[in-house]
C-alpha positions in Angstrom: 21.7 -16.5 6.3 18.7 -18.3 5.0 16.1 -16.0 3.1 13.3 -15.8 5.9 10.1 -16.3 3.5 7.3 -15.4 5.9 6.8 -12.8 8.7 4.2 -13.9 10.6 4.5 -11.8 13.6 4.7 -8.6 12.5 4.9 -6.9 16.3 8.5 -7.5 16.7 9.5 -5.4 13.9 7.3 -2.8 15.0 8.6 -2.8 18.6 12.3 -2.6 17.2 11.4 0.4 15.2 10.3 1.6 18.0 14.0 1.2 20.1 16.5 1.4 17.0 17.9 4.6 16.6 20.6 4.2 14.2 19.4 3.7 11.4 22.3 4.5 9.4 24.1 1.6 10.5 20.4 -0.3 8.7 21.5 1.9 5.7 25.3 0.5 5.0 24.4 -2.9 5.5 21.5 -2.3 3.2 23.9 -1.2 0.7 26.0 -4.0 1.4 23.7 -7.2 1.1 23.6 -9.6 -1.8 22.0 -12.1 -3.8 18.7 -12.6 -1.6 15.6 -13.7 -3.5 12.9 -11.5 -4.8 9.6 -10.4 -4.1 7.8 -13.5 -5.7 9.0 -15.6 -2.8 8.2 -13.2 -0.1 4.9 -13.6 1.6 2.8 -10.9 1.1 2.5 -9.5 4.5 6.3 -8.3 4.1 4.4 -5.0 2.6 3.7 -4.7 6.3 7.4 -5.1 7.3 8.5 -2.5 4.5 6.0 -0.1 5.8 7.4 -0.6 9.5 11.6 0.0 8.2 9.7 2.8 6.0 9.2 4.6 8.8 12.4 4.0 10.6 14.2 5.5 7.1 11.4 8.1 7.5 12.9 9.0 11.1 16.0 9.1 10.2 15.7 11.4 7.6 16.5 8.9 4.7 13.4 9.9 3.0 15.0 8.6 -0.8 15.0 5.1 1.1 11.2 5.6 2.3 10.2 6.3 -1.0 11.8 2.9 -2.6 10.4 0.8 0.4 6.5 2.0 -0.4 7.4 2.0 -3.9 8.8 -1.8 -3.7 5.2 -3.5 -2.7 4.2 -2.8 -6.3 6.2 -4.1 -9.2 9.7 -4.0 -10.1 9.4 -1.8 -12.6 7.4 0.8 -10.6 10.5 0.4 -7.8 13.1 1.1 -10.3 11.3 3.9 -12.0 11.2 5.2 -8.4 15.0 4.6 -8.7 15.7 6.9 -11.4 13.5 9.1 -10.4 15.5 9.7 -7.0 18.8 9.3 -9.0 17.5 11.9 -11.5 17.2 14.5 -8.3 20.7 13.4 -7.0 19.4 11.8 -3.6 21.2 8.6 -4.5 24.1 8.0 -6.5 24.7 6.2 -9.4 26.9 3.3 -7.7 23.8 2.3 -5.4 21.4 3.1 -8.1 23.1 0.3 -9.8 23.5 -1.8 -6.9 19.6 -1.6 -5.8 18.0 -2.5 -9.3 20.4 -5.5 -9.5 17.8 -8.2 -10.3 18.8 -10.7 -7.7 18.8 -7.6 -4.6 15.3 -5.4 -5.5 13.9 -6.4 -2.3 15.6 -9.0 -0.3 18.5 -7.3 0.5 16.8 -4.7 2.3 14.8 -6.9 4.6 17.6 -9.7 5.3 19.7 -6.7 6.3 17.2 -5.2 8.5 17.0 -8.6 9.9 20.7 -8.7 10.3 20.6 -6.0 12.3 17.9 -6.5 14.6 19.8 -9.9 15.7 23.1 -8.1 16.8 21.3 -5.4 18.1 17.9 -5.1 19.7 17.8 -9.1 20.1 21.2 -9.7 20.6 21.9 -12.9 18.9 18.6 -14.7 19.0 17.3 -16.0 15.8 14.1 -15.3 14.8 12.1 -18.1 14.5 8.5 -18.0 12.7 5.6 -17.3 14.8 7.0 -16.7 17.7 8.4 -13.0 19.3 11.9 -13.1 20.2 12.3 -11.4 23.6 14.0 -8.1 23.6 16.9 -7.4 25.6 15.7 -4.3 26.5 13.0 -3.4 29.3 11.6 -0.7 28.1 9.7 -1.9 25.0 6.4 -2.2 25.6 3.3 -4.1 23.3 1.2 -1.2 22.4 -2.4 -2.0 21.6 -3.3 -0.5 17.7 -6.5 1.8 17.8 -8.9 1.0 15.6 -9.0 2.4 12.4 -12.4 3.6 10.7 -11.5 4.3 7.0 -14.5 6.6 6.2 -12.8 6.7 2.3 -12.5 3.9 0.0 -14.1 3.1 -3.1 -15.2 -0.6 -4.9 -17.4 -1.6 -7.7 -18.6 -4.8 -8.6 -16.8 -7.4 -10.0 -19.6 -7.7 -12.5 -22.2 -5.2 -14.3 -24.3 -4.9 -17.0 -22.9 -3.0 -20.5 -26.1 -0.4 -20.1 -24.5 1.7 -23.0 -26.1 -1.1 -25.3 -29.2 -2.0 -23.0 -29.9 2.0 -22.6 -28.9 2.6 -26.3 -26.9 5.8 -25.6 -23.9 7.3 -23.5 -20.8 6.1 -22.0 -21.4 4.5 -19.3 -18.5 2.0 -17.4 -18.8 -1.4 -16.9 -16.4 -4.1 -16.0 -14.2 -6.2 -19.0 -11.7 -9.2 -17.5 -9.1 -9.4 -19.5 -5.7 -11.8 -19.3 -6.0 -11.7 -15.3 -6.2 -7.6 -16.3 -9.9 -6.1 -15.2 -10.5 -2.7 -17.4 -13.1 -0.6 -16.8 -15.2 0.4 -20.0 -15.9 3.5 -20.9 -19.0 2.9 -23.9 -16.1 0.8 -26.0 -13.5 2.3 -24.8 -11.0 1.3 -21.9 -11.2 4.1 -19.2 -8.9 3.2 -16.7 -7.1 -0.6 -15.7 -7.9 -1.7 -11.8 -7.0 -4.4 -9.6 -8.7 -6.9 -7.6 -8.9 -4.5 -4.3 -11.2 -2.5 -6.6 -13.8 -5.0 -6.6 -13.1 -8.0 -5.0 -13.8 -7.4 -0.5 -11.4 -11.0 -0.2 -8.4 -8.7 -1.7 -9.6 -5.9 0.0 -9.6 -7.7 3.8 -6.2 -9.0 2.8 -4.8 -5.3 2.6 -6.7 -4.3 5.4 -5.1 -6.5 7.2 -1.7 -5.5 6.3 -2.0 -2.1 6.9 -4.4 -3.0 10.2 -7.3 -0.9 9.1 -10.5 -2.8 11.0 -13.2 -1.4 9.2 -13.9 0.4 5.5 -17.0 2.5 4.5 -17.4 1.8 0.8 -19.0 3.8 -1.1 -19.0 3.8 -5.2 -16.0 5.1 -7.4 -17.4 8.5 -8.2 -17.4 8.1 -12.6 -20.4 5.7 -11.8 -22.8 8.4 -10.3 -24.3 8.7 -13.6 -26.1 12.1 -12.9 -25.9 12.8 -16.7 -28.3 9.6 -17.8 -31.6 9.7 -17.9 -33.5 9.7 -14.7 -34.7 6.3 -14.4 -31.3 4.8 -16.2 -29.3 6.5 -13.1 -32.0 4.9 -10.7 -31.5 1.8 -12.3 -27.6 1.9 -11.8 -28.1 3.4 -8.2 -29.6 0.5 -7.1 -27.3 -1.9 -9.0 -24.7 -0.6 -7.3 -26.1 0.0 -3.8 -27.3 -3.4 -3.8 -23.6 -4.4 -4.1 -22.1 -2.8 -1.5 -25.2 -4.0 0.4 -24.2 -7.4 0.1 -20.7 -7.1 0.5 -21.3 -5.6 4.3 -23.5 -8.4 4.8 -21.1 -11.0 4.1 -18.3 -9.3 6.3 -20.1 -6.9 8.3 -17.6 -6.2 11.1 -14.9 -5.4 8.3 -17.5 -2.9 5.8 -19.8 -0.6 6.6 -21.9 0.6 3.1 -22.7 4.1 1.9 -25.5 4.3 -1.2 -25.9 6.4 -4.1 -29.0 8.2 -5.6 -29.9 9.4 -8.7 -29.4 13.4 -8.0 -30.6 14.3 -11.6 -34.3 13.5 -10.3 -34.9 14.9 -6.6 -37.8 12.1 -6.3 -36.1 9.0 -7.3 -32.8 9.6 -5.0 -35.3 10.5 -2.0 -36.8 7.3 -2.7 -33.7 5.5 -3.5 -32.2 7.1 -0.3 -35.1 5.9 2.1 -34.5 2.5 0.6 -30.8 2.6 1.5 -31.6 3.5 4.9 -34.4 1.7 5.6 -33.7 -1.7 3.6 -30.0 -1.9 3.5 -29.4 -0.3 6.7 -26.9 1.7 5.5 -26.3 4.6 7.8 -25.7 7.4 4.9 -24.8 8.2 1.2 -21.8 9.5 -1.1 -22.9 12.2 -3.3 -21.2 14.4 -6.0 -19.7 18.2 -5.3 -22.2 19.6 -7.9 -24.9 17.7 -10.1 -24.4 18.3 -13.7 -23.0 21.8 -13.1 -25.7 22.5 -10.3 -23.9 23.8 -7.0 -25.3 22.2 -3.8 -26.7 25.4 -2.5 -29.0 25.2 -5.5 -32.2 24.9 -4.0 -33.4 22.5 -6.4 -31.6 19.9 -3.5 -33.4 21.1 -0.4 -36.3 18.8 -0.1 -33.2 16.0 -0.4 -31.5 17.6 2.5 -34.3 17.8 4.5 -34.8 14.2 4.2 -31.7 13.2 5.1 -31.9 15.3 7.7 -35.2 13.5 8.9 -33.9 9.8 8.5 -30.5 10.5 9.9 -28.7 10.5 7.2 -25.1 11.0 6.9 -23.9 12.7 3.4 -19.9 12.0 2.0 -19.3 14.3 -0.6 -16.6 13.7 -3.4 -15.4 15.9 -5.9 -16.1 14.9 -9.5 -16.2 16.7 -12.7 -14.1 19.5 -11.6 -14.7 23.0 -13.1 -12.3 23.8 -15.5 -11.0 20.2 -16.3 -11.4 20.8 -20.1 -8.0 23.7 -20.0 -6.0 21.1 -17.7 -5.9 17.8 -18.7 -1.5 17.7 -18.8 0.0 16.8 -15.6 -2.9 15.1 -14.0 -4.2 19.1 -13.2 -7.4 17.8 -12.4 -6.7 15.6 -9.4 -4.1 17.6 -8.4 -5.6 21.0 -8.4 -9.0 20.4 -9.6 -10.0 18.0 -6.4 -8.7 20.6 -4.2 -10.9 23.7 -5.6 -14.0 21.4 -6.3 -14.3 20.5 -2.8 -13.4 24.0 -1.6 -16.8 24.6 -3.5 -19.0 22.2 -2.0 -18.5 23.2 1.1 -18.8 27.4 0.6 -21.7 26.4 -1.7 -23.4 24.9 1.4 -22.2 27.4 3.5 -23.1 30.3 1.1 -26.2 29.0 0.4 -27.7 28.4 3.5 -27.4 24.6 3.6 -26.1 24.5 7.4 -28.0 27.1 8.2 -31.1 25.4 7.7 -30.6 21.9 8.4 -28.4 21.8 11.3 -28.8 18.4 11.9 -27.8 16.9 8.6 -24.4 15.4 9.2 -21.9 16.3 5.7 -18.3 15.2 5.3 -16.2 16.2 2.5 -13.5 14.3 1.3 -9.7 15.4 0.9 -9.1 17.4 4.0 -12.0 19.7 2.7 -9.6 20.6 -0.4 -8.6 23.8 -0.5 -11.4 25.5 1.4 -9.5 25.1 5.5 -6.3 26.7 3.5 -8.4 29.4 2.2 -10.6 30.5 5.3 -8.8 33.7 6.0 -9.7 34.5 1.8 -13.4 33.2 2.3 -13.7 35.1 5.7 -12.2 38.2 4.2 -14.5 38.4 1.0 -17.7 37.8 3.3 -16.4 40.9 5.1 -15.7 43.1 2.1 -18.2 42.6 -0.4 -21.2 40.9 1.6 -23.7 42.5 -1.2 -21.9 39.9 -3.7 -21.1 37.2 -0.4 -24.0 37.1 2.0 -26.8 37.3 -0.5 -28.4 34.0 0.8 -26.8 33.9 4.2 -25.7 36.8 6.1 -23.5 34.5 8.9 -19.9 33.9 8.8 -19.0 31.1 7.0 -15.9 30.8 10.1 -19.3 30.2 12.1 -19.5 26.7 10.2 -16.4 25.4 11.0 -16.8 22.5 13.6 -20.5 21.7 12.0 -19.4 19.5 9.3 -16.4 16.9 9.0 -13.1 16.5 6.4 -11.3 13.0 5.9 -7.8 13.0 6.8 -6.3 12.9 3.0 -4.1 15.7 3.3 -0.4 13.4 2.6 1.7 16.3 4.4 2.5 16.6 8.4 2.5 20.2 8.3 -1.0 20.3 6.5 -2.3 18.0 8.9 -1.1 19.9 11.6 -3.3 23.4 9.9 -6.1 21.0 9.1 -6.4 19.9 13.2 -6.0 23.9 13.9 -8.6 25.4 11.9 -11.1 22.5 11.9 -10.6 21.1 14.8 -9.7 16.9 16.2 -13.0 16.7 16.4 -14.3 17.2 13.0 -11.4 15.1 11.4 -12.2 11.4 10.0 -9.2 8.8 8.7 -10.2 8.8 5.0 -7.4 7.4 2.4 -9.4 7.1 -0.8 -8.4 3.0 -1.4 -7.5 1.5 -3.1 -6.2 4.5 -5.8 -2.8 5.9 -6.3 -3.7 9.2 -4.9 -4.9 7.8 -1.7 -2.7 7.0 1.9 -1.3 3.8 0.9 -0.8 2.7 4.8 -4.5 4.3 5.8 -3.9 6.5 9.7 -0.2 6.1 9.0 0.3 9.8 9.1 -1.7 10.2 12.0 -0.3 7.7 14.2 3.7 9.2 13.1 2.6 12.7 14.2 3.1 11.5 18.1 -0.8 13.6 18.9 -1.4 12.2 22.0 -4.0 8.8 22.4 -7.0 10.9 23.1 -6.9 12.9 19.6 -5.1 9.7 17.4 -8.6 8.1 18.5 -10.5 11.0 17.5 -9.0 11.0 14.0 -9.2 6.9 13.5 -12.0 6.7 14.7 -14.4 7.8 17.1 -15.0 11.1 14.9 -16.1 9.1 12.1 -18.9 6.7 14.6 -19.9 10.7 15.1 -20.2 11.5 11.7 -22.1 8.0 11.0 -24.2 7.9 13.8 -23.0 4.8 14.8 -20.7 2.8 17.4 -18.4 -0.6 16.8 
């Protein structure tokens, strides 16, 4: 069989997945197929197709296989460290282990074979020609129309900045080095973290999008580049640098991007002013902010006249966790996404709650990323301690922070069935947003794909891709 190079019409594996049931028979002949060419000659939309037998694997419970499928769009070595790592926990042996990091079968021979078995199966027989849908032989497949999906999470910078740590004379803050096709982002003088086109480039970013059929991202700036700690008008300077950006990038594709600003919290004044601006001039329908500003907690009051107007203009607030508390005594085993996120959002959202932020501007429309960390998995706690020791609790609010729930929104990021399945119980499919923090490792690499697995019924899949976040925006596409 010829290798098939391009897979143009993506439906027909979907509606197979769809039908095929045995997907064990997919597995032997996976382990069977040889000598197919690699990734370099497979067009890149095939990510799509690995997502699609992904989730067949996924439904059949070969979850080892899942993993190498996601793990194969990136590079050949990521795919074969996912190897070992699933060889290391005994869910593959060493025989296939060898067989699958063969360098002439990392990827083809899983596709070819999936293709093999859709022909003497689902299609019987028919050859699958570019372009065009074979027919199934089976009546009851049925083209279902994809929701839309409203990404309410993603990050970008631009591809270009200024080195302010030499035009402010002092701190550390990032800016953008291309190196050998390699972009690093620049800490002062020192390389802070390597990113990829997707990061800053919105022709990568539609390319993915596309892939993983996600029709419109709210960007908003990679939180390391609030810049509360500079000097007031140094942060206002970079604000507007980098709202400007994402300004332009909506207006050169505004049915794929909708933009989201940042202000310079540090000075209540300038981000008020920088904050009309964005809504007034850029038409951008709200702003990302920080979950505390250089150690301040967002019930400090210090931010009330900024609530109030955002309140005013209609002003939606995303709020990201960033410089978690305690990140100094966990740096090993990336503690501070892992648990730090978590906890930091968890104290956004009782800060607000606790400090009367709800309370008094009931019309200021707040989303926190992450499935609201670790505060809808610790309600009962918060609840309780309200209860017991309100002279220590309810000190600036005497209501029930349970009273909250279904006045603010969470993204979606929550990676885990049974967490989202708590998350739509206590806060309810109509306070839920797709978010998938793109393009970063952390993030839902096939953004609403958990969603749309979980079977919820079309009224509440919409909800959660996207008609809860036009709610939280204020707007309708």
């Amino acid at each position: 069989m010829a290798t098939i190079t391009r897979f143009e019409d993506l439906e027909i594996w979907k509606l197979a997945l769809q039908q095929c049931k045995d997907f064990d028979l997919l597995v032997e002949e996976t382990a069977l197929a040889k000598n197919f060419e690699l990734r370099n000659q497979m067009d890149a939309s095939s990510g799509s197709v690995m997502d699609c037998i992904a989730e067949g694997f996924d439904r059949s419970g070969n979850s080892e296989f899942k993993n190498m499928l996601i793990i194969a769009k990136g590079s050949n070595a990521e795919f074969r460290s996912q190897l070992y790592r699933c060889l290391n926990r005994k869910h593959i042996t060493q025989e296939r282990f060898d067989l699958l990091t063969d360098k002439n079968i990392l990827l083809g021979n899983k596709i070819m074979a999936f293709i093999s078995y859709l022909q003497k199966t689902v299609y019987k027989g028919q050859r699958y020609k570019s372009g065009k849908a074979l027919q199934p032989q089976t009546s009851n497949i049925k083209h279902q129309t994809s929701n839309l999906k409203l990404d309410i999470h993603t990050h970008i910078m631009p591809e270009h900045m200024p080195n302010w740590t030499q035009k402010f004379g002092y701190g550390e803050f990032i800016h953008l080095e291309h190196r050998n096709c390699d972009a690093c982002m620049m800490k002062g003088d020192k390389v802070f973290r390597m990113v990829e086109a997707n990061s800053y480039q919105a022709d990568a970013r539609i390319k993915e999008m596309n892939e993983t059929e996600v029709t419109i991202q709210v960007l908003s700036t990679i939180p390391v580049l609030f810049n509360y700690w500079a000097k007031p008008e140094d942060g206002y300077e970079t604000a507007r640098f980098f709202n400007d950006h994402i300004a332009e990038t909506v207006t050169k594709e505004p049915k794929r991007f909708i933009g989201l600003g940042t202000v310079p919290l540090q000075d209540i004044d300038l981000a008020i002013k920088e904050m009309d601006r964005c809504v007034t001039e850029l038409k951008m329908p709200g702003l990302e902010i920080g979950s505390n500003i250089n150690g301040k907690n967002l019930s400090d009051k210090y931010f009330f006249p900024f609530y109030e107007a955002a309140e005013k203009a209609g002003c939606a607030l995303f709020v990201h966790p960033w410089e978690m508390m305690g990140e100094d005594q966990m740096q090993k085993y990336w503690l501070p996404w892992l648990v730090g996120m978590p906890a930091e959002t968890a104290r956004a959202i009782c800060s607000m709650i606790f400090g009367g932020v709800f309370e008094q501007f009931p019309k200021l429309r707040v989303a926190f990323a992450h499935g609201g960390g670790s505060f809808p998995f610790t309600i009962g706690r918060i609840k309780h301690g309200f209860d017991v020791r309100p002279d220590l609790v309810a000190v600036d609010n005497s209501v029930s922070p349970e009273e909250y729930i279904g006045k603010f929104w969470v993204d979606s990021l929550v990676h885990n069935k049974k967490s989202m399945e708590f998350l739509i119980d206590v806060m309810g499919e109509d306070k839920i947003c797709l978010g998938s923090d793109y393009p970063f490792p952390l993030g839902e690499h096939h953004p609403g794909k958990l969603i749309e697995k979980m079977k919820l019924g079309k009224k509440t899949e919409k909800k959660l891709l996207y008609k809860n976040a036009e709610d939280w925006l204020g707007v309708v596409e």
